[in-house]
C-alpha positions in Angstrom: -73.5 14.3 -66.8 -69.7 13.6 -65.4 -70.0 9.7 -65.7 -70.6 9.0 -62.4 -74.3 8.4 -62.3 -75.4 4.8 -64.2 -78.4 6.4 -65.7 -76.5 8.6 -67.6 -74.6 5.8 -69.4 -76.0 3.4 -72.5 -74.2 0.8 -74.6 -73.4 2.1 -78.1 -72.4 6.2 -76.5 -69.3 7.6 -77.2 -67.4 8.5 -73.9 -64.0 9.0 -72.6 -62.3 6.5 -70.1 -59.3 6.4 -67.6 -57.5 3.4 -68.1 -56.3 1.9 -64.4 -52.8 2.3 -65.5 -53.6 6.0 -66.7 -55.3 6.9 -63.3 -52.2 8.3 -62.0 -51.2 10.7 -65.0 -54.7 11.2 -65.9 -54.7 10.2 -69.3 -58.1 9.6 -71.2 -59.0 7.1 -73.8 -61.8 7.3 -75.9 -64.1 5.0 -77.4 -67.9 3.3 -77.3 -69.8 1.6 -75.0 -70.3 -1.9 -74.8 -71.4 -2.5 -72.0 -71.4 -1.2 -68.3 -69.8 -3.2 -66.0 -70.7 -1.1 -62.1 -73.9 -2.5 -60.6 -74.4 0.4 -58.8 -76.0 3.3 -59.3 -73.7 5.7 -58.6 -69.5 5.5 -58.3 -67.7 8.3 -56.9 -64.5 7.5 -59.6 -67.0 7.0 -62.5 -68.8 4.2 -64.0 -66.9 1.0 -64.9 -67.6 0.3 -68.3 -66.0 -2.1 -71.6 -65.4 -0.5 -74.6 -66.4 -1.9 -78.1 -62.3 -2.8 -78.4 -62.0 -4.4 -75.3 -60.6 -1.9 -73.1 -61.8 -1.5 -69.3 -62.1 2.1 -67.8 -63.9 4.7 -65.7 -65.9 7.2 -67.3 -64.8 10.7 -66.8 -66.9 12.6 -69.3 -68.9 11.9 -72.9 -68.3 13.0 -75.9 -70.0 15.8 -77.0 -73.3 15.1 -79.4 -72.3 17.5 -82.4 -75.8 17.7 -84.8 
């Protein structure tokens, strides 16, 4: 799971994102789904998604389930 493939990708996950104007230093953000915004099923840049604050970024990985 890198956050390229939709299927791997629900509303409410915790994942982090590359803003557009942190693609060229690489700088993550993280948050929640809320909802995913590629209609594809696969993106080679990651999956377009909205945040629960707003924000509009790629996914580049998930945060790690800790139970």
């Amino acid at each position: 799971m890198d956050g390229r493939s939709r299927s791997d990708i629900q509303p409410g996950m915790e994942v982090y994102i590359v803003l557009k104007q942190d693609q060229r230093t690489g700088k993550l953000t993280r948050g929640i789904v809320q909802n995913i915004l590629t209609k594809s099923s696969y993106h080679p840049h990651g999956i377009k998604v909205r945040l629960q604050d707003g924000q509009v970024g790629r996914v580049q990985k998930f945060v790690s389930d800790t139970r």
